[in-house]
C-alpha positions as CSV (number, residue, x, y, z in Angstrom):
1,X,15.7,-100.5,-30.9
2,X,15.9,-97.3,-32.6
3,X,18.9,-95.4,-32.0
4,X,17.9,-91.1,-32.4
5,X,20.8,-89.3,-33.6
6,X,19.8,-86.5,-32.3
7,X,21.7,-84.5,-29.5
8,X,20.6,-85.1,-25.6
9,X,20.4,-82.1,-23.7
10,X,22.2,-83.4,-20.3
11,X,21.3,-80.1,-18.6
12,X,19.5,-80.7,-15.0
13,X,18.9,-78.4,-12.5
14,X,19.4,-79.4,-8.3
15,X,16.9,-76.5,-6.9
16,X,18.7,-73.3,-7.8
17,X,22.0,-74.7,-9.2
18,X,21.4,-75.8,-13.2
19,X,24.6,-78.1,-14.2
20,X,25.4,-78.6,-18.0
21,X,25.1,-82.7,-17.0
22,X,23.4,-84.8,-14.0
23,X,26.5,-86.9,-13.2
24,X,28.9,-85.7,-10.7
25,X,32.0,-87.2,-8.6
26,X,30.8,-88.6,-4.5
27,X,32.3,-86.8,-1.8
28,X,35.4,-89.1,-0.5
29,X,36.3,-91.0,-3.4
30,X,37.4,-88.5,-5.9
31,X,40.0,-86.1,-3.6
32,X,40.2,-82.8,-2.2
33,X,41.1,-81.3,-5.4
34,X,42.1,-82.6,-8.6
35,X,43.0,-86.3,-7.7
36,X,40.9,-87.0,-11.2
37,X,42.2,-84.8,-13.6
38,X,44.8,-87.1,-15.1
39,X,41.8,-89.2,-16.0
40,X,38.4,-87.0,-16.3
41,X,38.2,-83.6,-17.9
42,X,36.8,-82.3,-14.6
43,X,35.0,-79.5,-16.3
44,X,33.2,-81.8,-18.4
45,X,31.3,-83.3,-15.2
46,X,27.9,-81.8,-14.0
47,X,30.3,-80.8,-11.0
48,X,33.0,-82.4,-8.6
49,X,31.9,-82.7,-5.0
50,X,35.3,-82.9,-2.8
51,X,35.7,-84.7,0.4
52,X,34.4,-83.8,3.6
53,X,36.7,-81.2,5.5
54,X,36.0,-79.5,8.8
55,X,36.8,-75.7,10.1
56,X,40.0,-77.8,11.6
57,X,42.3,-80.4,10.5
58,X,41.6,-83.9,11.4
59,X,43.8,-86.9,11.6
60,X,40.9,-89.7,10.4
61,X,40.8,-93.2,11.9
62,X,43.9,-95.2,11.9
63,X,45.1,-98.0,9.3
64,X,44.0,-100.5,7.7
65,X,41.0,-97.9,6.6
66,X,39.2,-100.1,3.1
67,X,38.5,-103.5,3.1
68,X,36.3,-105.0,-0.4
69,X,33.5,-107.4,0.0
70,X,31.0,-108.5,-1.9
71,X,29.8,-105.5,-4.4
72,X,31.4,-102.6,-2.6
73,X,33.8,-102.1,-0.2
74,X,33.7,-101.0,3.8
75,X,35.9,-97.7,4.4
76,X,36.8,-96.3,7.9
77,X,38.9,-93.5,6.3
78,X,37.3,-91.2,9.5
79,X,37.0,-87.7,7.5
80,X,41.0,-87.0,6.8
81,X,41.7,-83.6,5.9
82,X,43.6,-80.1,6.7
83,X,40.7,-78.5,7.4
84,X,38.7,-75.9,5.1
85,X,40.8,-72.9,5.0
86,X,43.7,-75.4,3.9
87,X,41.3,-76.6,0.9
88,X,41.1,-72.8,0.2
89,X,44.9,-72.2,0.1
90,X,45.9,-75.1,-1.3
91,X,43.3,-77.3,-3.1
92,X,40.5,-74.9,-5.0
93,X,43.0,-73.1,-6.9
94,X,43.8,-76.8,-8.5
95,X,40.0,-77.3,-9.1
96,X,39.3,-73.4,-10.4
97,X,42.5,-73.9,-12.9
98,X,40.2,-77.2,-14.5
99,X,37.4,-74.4,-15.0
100,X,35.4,-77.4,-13.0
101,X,32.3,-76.5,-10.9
102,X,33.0,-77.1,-7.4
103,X,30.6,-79.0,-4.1
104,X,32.3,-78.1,-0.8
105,X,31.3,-81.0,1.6
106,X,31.8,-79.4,4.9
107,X,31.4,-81.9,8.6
108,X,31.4,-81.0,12.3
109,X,31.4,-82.4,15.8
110,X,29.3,-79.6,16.7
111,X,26.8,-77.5,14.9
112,X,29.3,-74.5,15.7
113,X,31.6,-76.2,13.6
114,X,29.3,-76.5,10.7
115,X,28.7,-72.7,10.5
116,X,31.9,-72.0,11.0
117,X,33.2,-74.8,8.2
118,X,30.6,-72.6,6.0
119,X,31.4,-69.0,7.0
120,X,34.9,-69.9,5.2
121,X,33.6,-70.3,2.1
122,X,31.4,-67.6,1.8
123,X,32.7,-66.2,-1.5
124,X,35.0,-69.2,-2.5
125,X,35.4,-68.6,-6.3
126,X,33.9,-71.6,-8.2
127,X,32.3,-73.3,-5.8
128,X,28.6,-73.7,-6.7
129,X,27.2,-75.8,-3.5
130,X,27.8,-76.5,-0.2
131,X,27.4,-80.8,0.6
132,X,26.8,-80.7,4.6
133,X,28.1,-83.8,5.6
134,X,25.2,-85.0,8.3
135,X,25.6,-88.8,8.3
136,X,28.7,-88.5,10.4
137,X,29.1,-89.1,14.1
138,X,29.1,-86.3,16.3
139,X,29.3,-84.8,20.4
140,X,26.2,-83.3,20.5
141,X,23.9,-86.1,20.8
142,X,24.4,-89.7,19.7
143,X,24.7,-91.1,16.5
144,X,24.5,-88.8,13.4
145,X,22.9,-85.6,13.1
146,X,20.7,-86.9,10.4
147,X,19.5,-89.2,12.5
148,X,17.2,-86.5,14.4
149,X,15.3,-83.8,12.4
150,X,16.1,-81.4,14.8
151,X,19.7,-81.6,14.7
152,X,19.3,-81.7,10.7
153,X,17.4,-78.7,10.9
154,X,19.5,-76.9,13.2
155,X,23.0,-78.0,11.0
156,X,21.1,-77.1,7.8
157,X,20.4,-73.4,8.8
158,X,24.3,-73.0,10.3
159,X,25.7,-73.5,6.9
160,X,23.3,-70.5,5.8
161,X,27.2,-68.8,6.6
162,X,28.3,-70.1,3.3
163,X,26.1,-68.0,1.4
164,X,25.6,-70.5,-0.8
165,X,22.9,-73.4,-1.7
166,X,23.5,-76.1,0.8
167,X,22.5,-79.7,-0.3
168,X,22.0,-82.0,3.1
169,X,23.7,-85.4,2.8
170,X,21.2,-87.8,4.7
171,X,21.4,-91.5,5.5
172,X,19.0,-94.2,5.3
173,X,19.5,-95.2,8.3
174,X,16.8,-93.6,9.8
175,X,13.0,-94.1,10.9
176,X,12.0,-91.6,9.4
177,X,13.2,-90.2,6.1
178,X,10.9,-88.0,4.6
179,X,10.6,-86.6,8.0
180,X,14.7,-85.7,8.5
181,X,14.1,-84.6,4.8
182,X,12.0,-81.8,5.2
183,X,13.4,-80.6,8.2
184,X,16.4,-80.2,6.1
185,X,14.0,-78.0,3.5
186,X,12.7,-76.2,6.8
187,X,16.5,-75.2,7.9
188,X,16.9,-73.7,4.3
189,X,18.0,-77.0,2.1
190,X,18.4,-76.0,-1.7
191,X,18.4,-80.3,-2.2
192,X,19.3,-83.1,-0.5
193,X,21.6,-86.2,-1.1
194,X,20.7,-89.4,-0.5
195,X,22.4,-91.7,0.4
196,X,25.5,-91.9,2.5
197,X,27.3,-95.0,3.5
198,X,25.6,-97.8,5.6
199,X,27.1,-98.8,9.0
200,X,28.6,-101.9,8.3
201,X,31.6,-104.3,10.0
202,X,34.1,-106.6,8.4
203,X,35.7,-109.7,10.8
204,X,39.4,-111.3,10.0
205,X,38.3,-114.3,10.7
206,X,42.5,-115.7,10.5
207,X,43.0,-113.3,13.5
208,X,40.1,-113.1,15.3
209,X,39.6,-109.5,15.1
210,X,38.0,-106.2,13.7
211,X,39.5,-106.2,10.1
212,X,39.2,-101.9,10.0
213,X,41.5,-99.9,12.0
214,X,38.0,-97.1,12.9
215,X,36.5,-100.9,14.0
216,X,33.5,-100.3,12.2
217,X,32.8,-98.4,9.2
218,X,30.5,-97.7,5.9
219,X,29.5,-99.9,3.0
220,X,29.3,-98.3,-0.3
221,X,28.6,-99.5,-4.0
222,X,26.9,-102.0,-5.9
223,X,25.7,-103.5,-2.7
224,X,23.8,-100.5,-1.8
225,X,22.0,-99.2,-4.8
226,X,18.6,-100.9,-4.2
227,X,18.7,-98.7,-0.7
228,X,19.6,-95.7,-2.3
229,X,17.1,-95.8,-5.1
230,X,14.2,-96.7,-2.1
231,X,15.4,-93.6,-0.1
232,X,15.3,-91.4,-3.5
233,X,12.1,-92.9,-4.3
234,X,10.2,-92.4,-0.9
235,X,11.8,-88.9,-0.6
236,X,10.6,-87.6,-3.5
237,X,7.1,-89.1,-3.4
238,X,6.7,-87.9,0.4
239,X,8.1,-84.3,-0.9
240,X,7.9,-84.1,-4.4
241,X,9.3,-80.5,-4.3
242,X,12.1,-81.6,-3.1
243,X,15.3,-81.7,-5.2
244,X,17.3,-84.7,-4.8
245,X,21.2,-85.9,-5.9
246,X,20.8,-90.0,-5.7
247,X,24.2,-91.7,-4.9
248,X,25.0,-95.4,-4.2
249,X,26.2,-97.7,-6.4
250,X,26.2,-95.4,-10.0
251,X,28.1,-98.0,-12.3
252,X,26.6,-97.2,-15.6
253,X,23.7,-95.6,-17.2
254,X,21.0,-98.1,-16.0
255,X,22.2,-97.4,-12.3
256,X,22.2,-93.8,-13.2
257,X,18.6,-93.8,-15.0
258,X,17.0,-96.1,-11.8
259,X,18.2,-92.8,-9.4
260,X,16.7,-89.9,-11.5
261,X,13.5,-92.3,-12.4
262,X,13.1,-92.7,-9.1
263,X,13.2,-89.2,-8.1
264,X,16.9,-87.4,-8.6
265,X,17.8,-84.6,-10.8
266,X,21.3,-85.3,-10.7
267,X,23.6,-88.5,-9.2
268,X,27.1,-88.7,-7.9
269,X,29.3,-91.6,-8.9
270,X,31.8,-92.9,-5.8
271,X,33.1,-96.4,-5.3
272,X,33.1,-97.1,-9.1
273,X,36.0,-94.8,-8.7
274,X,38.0,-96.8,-7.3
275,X,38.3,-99.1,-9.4
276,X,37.8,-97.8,-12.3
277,X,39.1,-93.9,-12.3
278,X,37.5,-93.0,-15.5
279,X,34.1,-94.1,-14.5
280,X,32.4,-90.9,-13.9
281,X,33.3,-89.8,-17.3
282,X,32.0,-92.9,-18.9
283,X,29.1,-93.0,-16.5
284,X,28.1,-89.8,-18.3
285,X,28.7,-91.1,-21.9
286,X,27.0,-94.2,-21.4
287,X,24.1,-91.7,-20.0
288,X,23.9,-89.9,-23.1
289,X,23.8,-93.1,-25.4
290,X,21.3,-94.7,-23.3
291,X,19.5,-91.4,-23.7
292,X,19.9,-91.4,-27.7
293,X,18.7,-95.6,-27.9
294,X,15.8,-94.9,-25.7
295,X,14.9,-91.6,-27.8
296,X,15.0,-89.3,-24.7
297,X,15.6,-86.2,-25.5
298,X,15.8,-83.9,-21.6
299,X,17.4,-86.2,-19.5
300,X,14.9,-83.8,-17.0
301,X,12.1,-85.4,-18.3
302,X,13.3,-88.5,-16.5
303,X,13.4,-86.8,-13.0
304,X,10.5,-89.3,-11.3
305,X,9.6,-90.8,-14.3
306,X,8.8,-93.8,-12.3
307,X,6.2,-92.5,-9.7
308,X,2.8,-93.3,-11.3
309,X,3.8,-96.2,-13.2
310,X,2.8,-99.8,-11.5
């Protein structure tokens, strides 16, 4: 193979936000600030996407809260955090200081809490995006909001407050993708995120008992990246106009290039995190050389590259 010498331009574009690179941090593994910056040059990243905060603080599940299994890991950390004008205060000035480009993932119990959660931010210096957080449980209704294109729709237009784009994290675990999808576009989605965790339970079988301290909880990496790339895939070809941010299981650059092929213009790296807390950063490098060997020079021109091919 052939390698081009040439320089790759990285920039991508997630509906009205254009990023100097497609590869950014996953809510909930890489902090509310800058957990990262001893190992990643945070401004270097397309942008960092902080963990899930509400209008409130919140206590999360109780320990044990990870468990590893097979390619990935089940977490039942239960959305931790001081709440959003906390992050303000305390966190952003961290993120601002790194000159890094910010996604506020915001959660509720109640679509109330969304628009509130967003109204704080309105104006938050740096921040680029707001993440709404739908694949989490909630009091309105039963399960997750994403599970009902009404609900999506209705959280979706809330965080209008922010003043910002809002990018609508779904899950797969749904009947109906395409249709949540585009009732996220409907309630004023710039893009939308797929995937979140997967509902998933771990047994100590020595003690006879849930292993998690939240009982259940979600699966995340390797094991999940064939689900992730179906969900980009049928989103995009259901609702081509549609941008996307793929996330599950982003190890490397073939995990990375399967996401945008399939439909993403950017991808979020997570679990690989924690493992490894430089993978994000090398995630992106290995990008750009597999860019360079395969002679690609717009790493846009992959964006659904593989819808038409058999």
């Amino acid at each position: 193979m052939t390698r081009s010498s040439a320089a790759v331009d990285l920039t991508t574009s997630v509906g009205s936000v254009v990023l100097p690179n497609p590869v950014l941090t996953a809510s909930g593994t890489a902090g509310h600030g800058d957990e990262l910056a001893p190992f990643v040059d945070l401004a270097a990243l397309g942008a960092v996407v902080v963990k899930s905060m509400a209008p409130y603080a919140w206590s999360g599940n109780p320990p044990p809260r990870l468990h590893a299994v097979t390619a990935g890991m089940v977490n039942s950390v239960g959305l931790q955090g001081a709440g959003a004008a906390a992050w303000l205060r305390d966190d952003l000035p961290r993120l601002a200081a790194r000159h890094a480009r910010v996604v506020a993932s915001i959660w509720g119990r109640t679509v109330d809490d969304y628009a509130e959660a967003a109204s704080l931010l309105a104006g938050a210096p740096g921040v680029v995006a707001v993440e709404a957080n739908l694949s989490c449980p909630n009091i309105e209704g039963k399960g997750m909001f994403a599970q009902s294109a009404d609900a999506t729709h209705d959280v979706v237009a809330a965080c209008s407050a922010a003043r910002l784009p809002v990018w609508a994290k779904l899950t797969a675990v749904v009947s109906d993708l395409v249709e949540v999808a585009s009732a996220a576009v409907a309630g004023g989605a710039d893009a939308v995120t797929l995937i979140n965790t997967v509902p998933g339970l771990v047994i100590d079988v020595e003690h006879r008992r849930r292993a998690l301290g939240g009982a259940g909880g979600g699966l995340s990496g390797a094991a999940i990246h064939p689900v992730a790339v179906r969900a980009v895939h049928d989103v995009h070809a259901g609702c081509p106009d549609v941008a996307i941010v793929g996330v599950g299981g982003v190890t490397d650059a073939v995990t990375a290039v399967e996401l945008l092929l399939a439909g993403a213009s950017a991808v979020q790296v997570g679990t690989a995190t924690f493992a490894d807390p430089r993978a994000p950063a090398r995630v992106l490098a290995d990008l750009a050389d597999w860019c360079r060997g395969h002679d690609v020079a717009r790493v846009a021109d992959l964006v659904g590259g593989a819808h038409g091919n058999a």
